[in-house]
C-alpha positions as MATLAB code, in Angstrom:
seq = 'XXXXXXXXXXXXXXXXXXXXXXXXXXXXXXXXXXXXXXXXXXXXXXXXXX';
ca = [
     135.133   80.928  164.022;
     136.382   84.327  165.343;
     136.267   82.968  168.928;
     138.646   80.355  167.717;
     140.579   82.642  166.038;
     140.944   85.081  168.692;
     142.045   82.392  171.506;
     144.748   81.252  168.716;
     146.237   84.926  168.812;
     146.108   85.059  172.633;
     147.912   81.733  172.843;
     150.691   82.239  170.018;
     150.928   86.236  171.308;
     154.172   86.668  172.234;
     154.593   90.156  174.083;
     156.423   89.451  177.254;
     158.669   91.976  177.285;
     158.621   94.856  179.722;
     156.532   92.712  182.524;
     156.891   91.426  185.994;
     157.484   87.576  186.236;
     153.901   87.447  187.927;
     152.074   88.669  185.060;
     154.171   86.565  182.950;
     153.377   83.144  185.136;
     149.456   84.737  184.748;
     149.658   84.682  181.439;
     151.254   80.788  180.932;
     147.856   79.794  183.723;
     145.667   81.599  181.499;
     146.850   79.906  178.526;
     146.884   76.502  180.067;
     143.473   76.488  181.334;
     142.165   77.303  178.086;
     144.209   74.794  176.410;
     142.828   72.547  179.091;
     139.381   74.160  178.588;
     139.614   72.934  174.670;
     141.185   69.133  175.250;
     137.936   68.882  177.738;
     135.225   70.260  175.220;
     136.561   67.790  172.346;
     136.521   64.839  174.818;
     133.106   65.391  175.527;
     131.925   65.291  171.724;
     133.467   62.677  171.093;
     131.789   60.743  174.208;
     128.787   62.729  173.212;
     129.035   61.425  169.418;
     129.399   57.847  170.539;
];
């Protein structure tokens, strides 16, 4: 559960300020692909449960 909780702080953290727009787009790629990462790993219980 702390792994969970941890990539719920990265993807709600909201410091932006103060950086370049390429560490900003970084950070939206980072939190797509682990949103993307998550969607994937629920699809394949579900298959898995079946």
């Amino acid at each position: 559960m702390e792994v969970l909780r941890k990539i719920w702080g990265y993807l709600t953290f909201r410091k932006d300020t103060g950086e370049g727009s390429f560490l900003k787009s970084m950070h939206v790629i980072n939190k797509i692909s682990i949103l993307m990462f998550i969607v994937a790993m629920c699809v394949l219980i579900a298959k898995l449960s079946r």
